[in-house]
C-alpha positions as CSV (number, residue, x, y, z in Angstrom):
1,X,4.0,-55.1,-44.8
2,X,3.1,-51.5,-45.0
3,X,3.8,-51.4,-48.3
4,X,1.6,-54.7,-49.3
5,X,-1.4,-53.5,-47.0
6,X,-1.6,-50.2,-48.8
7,X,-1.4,-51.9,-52.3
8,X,-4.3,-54.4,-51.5
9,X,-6.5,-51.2,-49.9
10,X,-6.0,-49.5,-53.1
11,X,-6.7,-52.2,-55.4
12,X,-9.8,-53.1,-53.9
13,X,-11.7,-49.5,-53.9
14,X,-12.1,-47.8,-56.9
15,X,-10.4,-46.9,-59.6
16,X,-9.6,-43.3,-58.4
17,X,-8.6,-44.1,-55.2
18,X,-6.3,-46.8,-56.4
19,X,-4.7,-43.8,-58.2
20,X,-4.1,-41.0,-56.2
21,X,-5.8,-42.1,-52.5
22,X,-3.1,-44.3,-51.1
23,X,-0.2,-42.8,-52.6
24,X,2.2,-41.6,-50.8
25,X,2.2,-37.0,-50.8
26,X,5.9,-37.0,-51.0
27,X,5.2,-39.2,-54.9
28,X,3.1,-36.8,-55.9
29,X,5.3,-33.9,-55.9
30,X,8.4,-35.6,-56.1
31,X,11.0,-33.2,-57.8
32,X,12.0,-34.2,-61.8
33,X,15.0,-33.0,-63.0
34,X,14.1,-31.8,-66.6
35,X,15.8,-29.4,-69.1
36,X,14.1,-26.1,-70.4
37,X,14.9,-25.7,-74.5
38,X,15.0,-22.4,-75.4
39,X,13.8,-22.3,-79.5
40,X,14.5,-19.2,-81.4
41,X,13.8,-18.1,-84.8
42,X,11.3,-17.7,-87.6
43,X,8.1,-19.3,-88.1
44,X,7.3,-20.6,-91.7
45,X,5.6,-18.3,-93.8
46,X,1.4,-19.7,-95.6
47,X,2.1,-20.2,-99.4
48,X,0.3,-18.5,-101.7
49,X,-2.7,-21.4,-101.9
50,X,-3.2,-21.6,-98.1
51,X,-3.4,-18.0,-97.9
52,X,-5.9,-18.0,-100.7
53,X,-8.4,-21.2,-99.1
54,X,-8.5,-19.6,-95.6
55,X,-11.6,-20.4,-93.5
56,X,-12.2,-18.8,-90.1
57,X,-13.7,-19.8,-87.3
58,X,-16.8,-18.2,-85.8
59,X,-15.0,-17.2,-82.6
60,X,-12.4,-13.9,-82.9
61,X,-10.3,-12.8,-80.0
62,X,-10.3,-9.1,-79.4
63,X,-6.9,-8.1,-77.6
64,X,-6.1,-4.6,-75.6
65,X,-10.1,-3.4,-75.3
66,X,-10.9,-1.0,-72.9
67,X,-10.7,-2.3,-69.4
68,X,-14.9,-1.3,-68.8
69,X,-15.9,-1.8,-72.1
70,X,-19.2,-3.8,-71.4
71,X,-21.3,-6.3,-73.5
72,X,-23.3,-4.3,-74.9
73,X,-20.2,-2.0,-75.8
74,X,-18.9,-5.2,-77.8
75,X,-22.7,-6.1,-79.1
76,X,-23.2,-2.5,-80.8
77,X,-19.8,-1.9,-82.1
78,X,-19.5,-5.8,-83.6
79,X,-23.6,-6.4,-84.3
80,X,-23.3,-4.6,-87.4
81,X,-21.6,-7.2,-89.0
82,X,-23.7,-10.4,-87.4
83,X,-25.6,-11.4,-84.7
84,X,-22.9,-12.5,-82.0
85,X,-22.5,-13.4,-78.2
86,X,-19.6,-12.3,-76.2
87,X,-17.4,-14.5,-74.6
88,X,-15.5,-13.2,-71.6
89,X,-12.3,-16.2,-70.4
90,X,-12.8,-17.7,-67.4
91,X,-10.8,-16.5,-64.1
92,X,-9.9,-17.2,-60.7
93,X,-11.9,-15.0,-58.6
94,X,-14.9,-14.9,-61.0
95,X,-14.7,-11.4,-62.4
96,X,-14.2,-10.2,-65.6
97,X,-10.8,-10.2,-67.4
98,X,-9.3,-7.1,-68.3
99,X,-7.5,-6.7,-71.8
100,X,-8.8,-9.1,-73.9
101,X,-12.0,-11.1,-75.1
102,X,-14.2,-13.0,-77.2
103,X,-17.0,-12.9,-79.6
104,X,-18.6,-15.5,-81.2
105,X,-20.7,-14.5,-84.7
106,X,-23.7,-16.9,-85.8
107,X,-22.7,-16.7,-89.2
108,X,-19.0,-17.5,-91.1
109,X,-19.4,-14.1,-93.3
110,X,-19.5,-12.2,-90.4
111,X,-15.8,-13.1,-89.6
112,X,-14.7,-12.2,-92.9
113,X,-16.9,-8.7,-93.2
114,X,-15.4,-7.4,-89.9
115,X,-11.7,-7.8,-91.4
116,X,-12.6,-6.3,-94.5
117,X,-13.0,-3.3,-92.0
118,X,-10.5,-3.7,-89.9
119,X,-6.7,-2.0,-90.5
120,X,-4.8,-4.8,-92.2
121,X,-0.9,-4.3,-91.9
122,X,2.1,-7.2,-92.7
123,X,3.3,-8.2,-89.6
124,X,6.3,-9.9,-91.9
125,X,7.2,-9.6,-95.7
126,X,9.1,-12.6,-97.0
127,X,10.4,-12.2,-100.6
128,X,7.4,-9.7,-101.6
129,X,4.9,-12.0,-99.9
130,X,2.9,-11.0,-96.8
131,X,2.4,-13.4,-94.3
132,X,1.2,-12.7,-91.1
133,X,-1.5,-10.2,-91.6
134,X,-2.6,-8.6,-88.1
135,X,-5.6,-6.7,-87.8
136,X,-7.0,-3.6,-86.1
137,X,-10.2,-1.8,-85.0
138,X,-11.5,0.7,-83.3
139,X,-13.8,0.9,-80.4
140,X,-15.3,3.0,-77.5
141,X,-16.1,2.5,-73.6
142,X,-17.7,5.0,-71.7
143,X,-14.1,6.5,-70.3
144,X,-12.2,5.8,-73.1
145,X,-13.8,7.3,-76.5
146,X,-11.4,5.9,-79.1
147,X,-9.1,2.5,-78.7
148,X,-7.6,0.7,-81.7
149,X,-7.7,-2.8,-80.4
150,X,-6.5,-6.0,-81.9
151,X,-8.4,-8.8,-84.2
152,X,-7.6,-12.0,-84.2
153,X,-9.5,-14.6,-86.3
154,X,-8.2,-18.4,-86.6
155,X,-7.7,-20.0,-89.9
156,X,-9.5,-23.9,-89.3
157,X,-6.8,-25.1,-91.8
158,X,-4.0,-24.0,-89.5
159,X,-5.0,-26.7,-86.7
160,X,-3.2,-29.5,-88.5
161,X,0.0,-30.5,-90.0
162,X,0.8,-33.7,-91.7
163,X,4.6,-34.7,-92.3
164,X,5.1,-37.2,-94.6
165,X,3.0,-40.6,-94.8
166,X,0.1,-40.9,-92.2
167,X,1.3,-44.6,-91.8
168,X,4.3,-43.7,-89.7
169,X,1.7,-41.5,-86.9
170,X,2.6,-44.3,-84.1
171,X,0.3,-42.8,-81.4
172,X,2.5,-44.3,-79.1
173,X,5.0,-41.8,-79.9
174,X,2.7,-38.9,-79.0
175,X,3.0,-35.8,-76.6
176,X,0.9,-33.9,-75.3
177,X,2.2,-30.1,-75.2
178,X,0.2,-27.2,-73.3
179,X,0.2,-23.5,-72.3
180,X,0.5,-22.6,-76.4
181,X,0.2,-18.8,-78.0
182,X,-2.7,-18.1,-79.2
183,X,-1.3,-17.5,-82.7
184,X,1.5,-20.4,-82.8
185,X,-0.3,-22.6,-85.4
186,X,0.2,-27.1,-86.1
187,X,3.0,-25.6,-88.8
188,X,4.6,-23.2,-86.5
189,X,4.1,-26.4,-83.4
190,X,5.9,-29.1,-86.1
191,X,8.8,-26.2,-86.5
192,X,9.7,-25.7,-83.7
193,X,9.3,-29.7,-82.3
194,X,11.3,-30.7,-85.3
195,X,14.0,-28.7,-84.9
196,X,14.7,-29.5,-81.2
197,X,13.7,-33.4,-81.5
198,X,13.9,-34.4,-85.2
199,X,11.2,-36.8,-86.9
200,X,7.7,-35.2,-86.2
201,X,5.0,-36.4,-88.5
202,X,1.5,-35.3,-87.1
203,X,0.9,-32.0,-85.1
204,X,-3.1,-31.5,-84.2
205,X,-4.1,-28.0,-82.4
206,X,-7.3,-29.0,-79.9
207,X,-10.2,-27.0,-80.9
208,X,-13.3,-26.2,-79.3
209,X,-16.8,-26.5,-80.5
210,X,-16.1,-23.4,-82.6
211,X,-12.8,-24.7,-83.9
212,X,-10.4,-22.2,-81.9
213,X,-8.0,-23.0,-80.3
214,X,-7.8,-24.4,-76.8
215,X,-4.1,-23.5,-76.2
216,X,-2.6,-27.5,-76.4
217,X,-2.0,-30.0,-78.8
218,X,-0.4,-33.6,-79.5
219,X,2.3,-34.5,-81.3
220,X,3.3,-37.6,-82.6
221,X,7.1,-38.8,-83.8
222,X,7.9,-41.5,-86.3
223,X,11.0,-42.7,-84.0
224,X,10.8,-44.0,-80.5
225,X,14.1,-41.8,-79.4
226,X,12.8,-38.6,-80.8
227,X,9.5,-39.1,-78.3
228,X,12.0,-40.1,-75.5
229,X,13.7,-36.3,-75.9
230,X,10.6,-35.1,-75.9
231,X,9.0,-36.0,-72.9
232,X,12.1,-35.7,-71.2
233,X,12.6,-32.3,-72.2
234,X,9.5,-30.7,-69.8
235,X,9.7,-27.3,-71.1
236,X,10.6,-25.4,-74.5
237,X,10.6,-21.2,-74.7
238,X,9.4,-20.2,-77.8
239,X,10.9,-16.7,-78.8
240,X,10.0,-15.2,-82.2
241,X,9.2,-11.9,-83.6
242,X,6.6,-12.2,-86.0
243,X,4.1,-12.9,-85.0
244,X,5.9,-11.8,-81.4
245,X,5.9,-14.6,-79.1
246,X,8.0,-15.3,-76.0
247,X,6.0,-18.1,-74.2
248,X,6.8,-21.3,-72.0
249,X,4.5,-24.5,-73.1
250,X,4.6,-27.4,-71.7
251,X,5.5,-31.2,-73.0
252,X,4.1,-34.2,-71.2
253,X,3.6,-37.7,-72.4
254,X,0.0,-37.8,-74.1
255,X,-1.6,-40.5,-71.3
256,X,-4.0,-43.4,-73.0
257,X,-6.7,-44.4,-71.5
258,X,-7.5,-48.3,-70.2
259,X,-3.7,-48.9,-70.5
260,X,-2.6,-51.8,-67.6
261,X,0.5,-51.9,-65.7
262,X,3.6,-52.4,-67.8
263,X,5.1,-54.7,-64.5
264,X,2.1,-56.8,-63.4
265,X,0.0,-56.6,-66.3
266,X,-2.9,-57.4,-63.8
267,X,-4.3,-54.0,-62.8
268,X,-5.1,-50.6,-64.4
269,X,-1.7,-48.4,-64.9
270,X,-2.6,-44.9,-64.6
271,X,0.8,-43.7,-63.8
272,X,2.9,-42.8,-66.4
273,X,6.6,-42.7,-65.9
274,X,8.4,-40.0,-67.7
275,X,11.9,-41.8,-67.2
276,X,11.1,-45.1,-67.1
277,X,8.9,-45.0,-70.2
278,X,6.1,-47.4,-68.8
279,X,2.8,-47.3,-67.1
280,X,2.0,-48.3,-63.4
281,X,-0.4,-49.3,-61.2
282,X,-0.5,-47.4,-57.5
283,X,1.4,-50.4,-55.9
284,X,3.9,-51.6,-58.5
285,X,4.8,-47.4,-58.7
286,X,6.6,-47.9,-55.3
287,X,7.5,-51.6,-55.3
288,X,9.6,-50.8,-58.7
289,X,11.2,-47.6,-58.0
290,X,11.8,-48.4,-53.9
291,X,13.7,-51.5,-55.1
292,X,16.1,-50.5,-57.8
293,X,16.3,-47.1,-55.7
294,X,15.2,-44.4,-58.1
295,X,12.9,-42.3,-56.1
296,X,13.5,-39.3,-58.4
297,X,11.2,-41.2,-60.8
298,X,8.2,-38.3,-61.9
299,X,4.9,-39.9,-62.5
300,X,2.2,-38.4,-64.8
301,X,-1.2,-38.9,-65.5
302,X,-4.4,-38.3,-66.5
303,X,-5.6,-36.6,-63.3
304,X,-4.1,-34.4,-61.4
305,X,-5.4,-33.5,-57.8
306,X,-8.4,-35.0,-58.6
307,X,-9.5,-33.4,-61.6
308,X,-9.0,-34.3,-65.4
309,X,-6.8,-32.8,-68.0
């Protein structure tokens, strides 16, 4: 009875609170059991034609600047190439980060006339071919007179990798995979996926209005069992040294939208389960796992306390 009263209640608000409001706290962070994959090794090297039609985004990351370095610091020192606006990351408390930041030119050119005077270096030579060019620059604060800091444009052509025919992307074999480098691109992504799950076709970087990236992406498998590893593996440690990367991201199923419950097929099914495969509504969630006794089932979804990802 307490189960069927708290189903009806839900079903009969809204949406949102038939998704999070009336279930239980203990489902929400119920513990899941998944694997951490450790990948290891060396990212695939640009061929000569990519490296040839790069095309940068507007926005550059600057890395290791001068902890009060100030706006109009950035604006003097970068203004000579293009008219810009700085972009400082978000944080918790509100203040500005220290280490790293963005600008954002007006004009493509820009991008490309601050490299040309930038310190270019290989970060990796493979058979007399550089790939991996990192860049340099220096820059002044009021306490710190000289700092070569780090440049990091992003080539628009390295958000995307397509594997083989564009009919086998089943976007119901897609993940969603977050907390990615700043400088792991789509081909570096479908490497390292491929290698630990097999089958990858599609790998998309998400972009912001500038087209840099966000730090996620989706990525889509030809084979229903390859997507099944996937999402059951929760976490993959990406270690490399060129460019140098040791980072965690994260794999989750990629959540569609207006999808209804895979058990009544009555009511929206905003819960995804990552070991059951299928999508739930807030009542059929517990009816299904209470009865066959697998209450160590994680859901996922497209909200998480309260808020979207």
């Amino acid at each position: 009875k307490q189960w069927y009263q708290r189903r009806v209640r839900g079903r009969m608000g809204s949406m949102n609170n038939s998704c999070f409001d009336y279930l239980p706290l203990k489902q929400k962070h119920r513990p899941f059991n998944a694997s951490i994959q450790t990948w290891a090794g060396k990212l695939p090297i640009k061929d000569p034609q990519q490296a040839r039609d790069v095309k940068y985004s507007r926005k550059v990351f600057l890395g290791g600047v001068p902890w009060d370095i100030t706006n109009e610091d950035l604006i003097a020192k970068f203004g000579e190439f293009g008219h810009l606006t700085v972009e400082w990351p978000p944080t918790k408390n509100g203040q500005k980060p220290k280490g790293y930041v963005y600008i954002v030119f007006d004009e493509d050119h820009a991008v490309y006339k601050l490299l040309d005077y930038c310190r270019a270096y290989c970060a990796r030579v493979f058979r007399g071919v550089c790939d991996g060019t990192m860049y340099k620059y220096h820059v002044q604060s009021e306490k710190m007179k000289s700092k070569e800091i780090q440049v990091i444009p992003w080539d628009i052509n390295d958000s995307t990798k397509v594997i083989g025919p564009r009919d086998k992307v089943n976007m119901h074999h897609q993940v969603f995979v977050g907390g990615l480098h700043g400088m792991l691109t789509a081909t570096g992504l479908s490497k390292v996926m491929n290698d630990l799950f097999q089958n990858v076709v599609y790998v998309e970087i998400d972009t912001d209005k500038y087209k840099y990236p966000l730090g996620s992406g989706r990525v889509n498998f030809s084979s229903k069992e390859s997507y099944h590893k996937a999402i059951q593996c929760k976490y993959v440690q990406v270690k490399t040294h060129s460019p140098k990367i040791d980072k965690r991201i994260q794999i989750d199923p990629y959540i569609r939208e207006n999808e209804n419950c895979s058990k009544c097929h009555e009511y929206p099914g905003p819960l995804y389960c990552r070991s059951c495969f299928d999508y739930f509504c807030d009542g059929c969630w517990e009816h299904w796992h209470v009865r066959n006794n697998i209450n160590k089932h994680e859901w996922v979804s497209r909200q998480r306390n309260g808020k979207a990802i």
